[in-house]
C-alpha positions in Angstrom: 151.1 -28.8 25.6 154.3 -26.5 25.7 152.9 -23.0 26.1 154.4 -19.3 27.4 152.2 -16.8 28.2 152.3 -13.2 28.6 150.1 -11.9 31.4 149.2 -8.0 29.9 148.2 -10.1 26.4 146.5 -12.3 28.3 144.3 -10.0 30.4 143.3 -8.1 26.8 142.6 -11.0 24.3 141.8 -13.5 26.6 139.4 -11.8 29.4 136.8 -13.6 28.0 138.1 -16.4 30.0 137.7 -15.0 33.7 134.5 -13.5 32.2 133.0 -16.8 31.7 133.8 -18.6 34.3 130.6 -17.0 36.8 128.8 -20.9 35.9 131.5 -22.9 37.6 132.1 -20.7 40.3 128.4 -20.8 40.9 128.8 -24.3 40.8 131.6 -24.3 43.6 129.4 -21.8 46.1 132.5 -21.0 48.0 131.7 -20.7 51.9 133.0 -18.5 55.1 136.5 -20.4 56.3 136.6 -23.0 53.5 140.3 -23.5 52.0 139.7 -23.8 48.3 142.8 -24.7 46.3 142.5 -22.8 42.8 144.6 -25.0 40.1 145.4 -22.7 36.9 144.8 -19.7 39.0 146.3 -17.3 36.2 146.3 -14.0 37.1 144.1 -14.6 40.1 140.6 -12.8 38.1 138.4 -15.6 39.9 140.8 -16.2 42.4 140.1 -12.7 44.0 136.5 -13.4 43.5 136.5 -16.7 46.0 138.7 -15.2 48.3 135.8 -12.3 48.4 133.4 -14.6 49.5 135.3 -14.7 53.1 137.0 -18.1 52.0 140.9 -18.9 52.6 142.1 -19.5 49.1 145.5 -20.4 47.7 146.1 -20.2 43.8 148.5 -22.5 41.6 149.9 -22.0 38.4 152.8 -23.4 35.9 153.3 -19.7 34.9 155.8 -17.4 36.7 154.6 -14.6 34.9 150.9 -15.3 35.7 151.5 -15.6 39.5 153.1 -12.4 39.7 149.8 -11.2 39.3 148.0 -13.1 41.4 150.7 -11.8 43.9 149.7 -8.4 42.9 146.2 -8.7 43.6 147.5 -9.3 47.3 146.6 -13.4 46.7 148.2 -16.5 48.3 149.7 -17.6 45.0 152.8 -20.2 44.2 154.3 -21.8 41.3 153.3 -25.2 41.2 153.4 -28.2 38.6 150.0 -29.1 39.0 151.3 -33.1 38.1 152.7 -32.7 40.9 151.1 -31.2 43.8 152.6 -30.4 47.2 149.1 -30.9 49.7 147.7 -33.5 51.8 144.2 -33.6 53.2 144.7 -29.6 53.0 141.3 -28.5 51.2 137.2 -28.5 51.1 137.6 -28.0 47.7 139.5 -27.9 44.1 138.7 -25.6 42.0 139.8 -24.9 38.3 138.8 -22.8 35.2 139.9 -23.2 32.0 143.3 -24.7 33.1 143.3 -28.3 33.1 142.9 -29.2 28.9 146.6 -27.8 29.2 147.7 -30.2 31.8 149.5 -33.1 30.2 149.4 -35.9 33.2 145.9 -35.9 33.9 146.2 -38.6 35.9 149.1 -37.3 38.1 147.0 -34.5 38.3 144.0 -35.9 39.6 146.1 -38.5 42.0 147.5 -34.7 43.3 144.0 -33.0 43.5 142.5 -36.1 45.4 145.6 -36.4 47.5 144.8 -32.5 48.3 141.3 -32.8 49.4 139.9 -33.6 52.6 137.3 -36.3 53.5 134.2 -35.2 51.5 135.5 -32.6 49.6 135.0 -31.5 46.2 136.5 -30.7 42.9 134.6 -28.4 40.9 136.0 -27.3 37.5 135.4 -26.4 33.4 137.8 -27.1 30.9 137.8 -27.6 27.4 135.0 -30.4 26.0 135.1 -32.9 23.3 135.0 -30.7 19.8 136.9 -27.5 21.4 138.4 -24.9 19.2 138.1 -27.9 16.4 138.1 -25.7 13.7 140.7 -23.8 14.4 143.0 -27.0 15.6 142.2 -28.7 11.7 143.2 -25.6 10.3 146.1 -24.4 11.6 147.5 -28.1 11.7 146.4 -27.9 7.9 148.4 -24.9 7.3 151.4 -25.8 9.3 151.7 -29.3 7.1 152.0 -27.7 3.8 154.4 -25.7 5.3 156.3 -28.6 6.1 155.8 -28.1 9.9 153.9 -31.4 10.9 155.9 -31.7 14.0 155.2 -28.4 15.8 151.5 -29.5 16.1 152.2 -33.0 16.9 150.3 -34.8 19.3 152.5 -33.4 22.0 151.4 -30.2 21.0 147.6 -30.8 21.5 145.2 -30.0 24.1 143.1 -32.4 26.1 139.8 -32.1 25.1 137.4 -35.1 26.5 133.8 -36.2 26.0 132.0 -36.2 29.4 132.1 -40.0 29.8 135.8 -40.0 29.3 136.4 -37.6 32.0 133.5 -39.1 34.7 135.2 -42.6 33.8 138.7 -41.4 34.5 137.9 -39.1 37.7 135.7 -42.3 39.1 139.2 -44.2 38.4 140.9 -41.9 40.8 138.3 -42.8 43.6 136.1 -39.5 42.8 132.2 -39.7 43.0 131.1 -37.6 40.2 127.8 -35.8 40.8 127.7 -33.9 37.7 129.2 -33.4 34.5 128.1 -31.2 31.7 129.4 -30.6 28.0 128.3 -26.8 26.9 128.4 -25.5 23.4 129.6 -22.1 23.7 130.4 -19.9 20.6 132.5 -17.4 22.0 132.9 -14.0 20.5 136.4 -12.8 20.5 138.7 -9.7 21.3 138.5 -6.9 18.4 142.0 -8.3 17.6 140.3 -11.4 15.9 141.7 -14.6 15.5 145.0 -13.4 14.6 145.3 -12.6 17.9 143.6 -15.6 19.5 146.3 -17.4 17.8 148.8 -15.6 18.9 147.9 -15.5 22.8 146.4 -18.9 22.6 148.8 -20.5 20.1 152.1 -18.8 21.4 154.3 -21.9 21.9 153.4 -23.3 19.0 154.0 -20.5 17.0 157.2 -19.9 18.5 158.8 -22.9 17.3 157.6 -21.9 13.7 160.8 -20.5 12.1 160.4 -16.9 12.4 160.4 -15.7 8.6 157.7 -18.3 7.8 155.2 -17.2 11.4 153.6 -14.0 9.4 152.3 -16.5 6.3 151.6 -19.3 9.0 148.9 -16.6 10.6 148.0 -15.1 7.6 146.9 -18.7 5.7 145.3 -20.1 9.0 143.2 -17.0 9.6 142.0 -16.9 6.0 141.3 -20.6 6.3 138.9 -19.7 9.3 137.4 -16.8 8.1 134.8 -18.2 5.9 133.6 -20.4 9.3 133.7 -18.4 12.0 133.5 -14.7 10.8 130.4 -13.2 10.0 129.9 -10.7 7.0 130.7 -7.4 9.9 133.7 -8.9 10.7 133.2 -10.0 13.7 134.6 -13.5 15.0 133.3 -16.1 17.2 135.2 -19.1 18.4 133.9 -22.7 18.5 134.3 -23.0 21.7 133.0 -26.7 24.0 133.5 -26.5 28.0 133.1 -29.4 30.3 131.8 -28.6 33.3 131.9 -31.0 36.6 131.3 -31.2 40.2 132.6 -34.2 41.9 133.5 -35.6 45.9 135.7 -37.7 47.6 
């Protein structure tokens, strides 16, 4: 999915992210003199965080922008098409938060990531599960068709968003023993901005192909769509959000 991001934006309406990611890096239990690739390392939040626990860590993303902060948390962080990574036998682990459902090529990506790892290591990561954000997806698709705008939510446009025994069956295809796999409900309370600015931090490059005139009414008709679903009667908003969670070896 074509996105932009912008990393101040990001670190206000989307710390939620970072925030929740303490269950997967529980699950990856960095250790003393690992090398841990991060894929999707953003702004390097959790990246910092295995790199505190005395392991050699180097963080990738497809964003410029985001790496410059990485960078600026004094990280080892490059710009990196994750279809297409650089390593070979490099890494004890993989590790990746709520980065991969933007990743087009999965299977380039895991080809890459299995490529990366050493004999026995692992690939520990959450992403977005089956029946993600699936109210928001029908209704600003709804919106954006009676607007005439089918083609800016196309299937190009969409996140990858699959049911545990998609993903074990796909990883196991790449050679990958898959140890666990878990999908987890979780409603996610947003930012005080709302959803109008969840959509427009999370929903960037597809609003920026909406002609600019028609962007304000695009918001304004999605959000009121949403509102009688996921904001309760103090205003508040929570997001329908799935994560799939997995620890796997090769």
């Amino acid at each position: 999915m074509i996105q932009s991001w912008n990393p101040a934006v990001y670190a206000q309406i989307g710390s939620f992210v970072p925030a929740l990611g303490a269950g997967v890096l529980e699950w990856l239990s960095p250790q003393p003199g690992e090398r841990i690739l991060d894929l999707g390392c953003g702004d390097g939040q959790l990246t910092a965080k295995i790199a505190a626990a005395a392991a050699t860590v180097t963080g990738v993303d497809s964003s410029a922008d985001m790496v410059k902060g990485s960078l600026a948390r004094g990280l080892d962080a490059h710009v990196c098409n994750v279809e297409a990574l650089p390593f070979t036998g490099e890494f004890d682990a993989v590790f990746s938060n709520a980065a991969l459902h933007w990743v087009r090529d999965q299977d380039a990506m895991l080809a890459g990531v299995k490529r990366a790892l050493r004999p026995g290591g692992r690939f520990v990561a959450e992403m977005g599960g089956h029946g993600n954000i699936a109210s928001i997806q029908v209704a600003l698709a709804a919106v954006l068709a009676r607007h005439g705008l089918d083609r800016e939510f196309s299937a190009e446009q969409m996140n990858y968003f699959p049911t545990a025994t998609a993903y074990r069956a796909r990883m196991e295809r790449h050679g990958f023993t898959v140890d666990e796999i878990q999908l987890i409900p979780r409603p996610t309370p947003l930012h005080e901005a709302g959803m109008r600015g969840w959509l427009t931090t999370f929903r960037r490059g597809v609003l920026d192909s909406v002609p600019e005139d028609l962007r304000p009414v695009v918001l304004d008709e999605t959000v009121a769509l949403l509102e009688p679903v996921l904001r309760d009667d103090q205003g508040n908003w929570t997001a329908d959000y799935v994560r799939l969670r997995f620890i796997a070896h090769v």
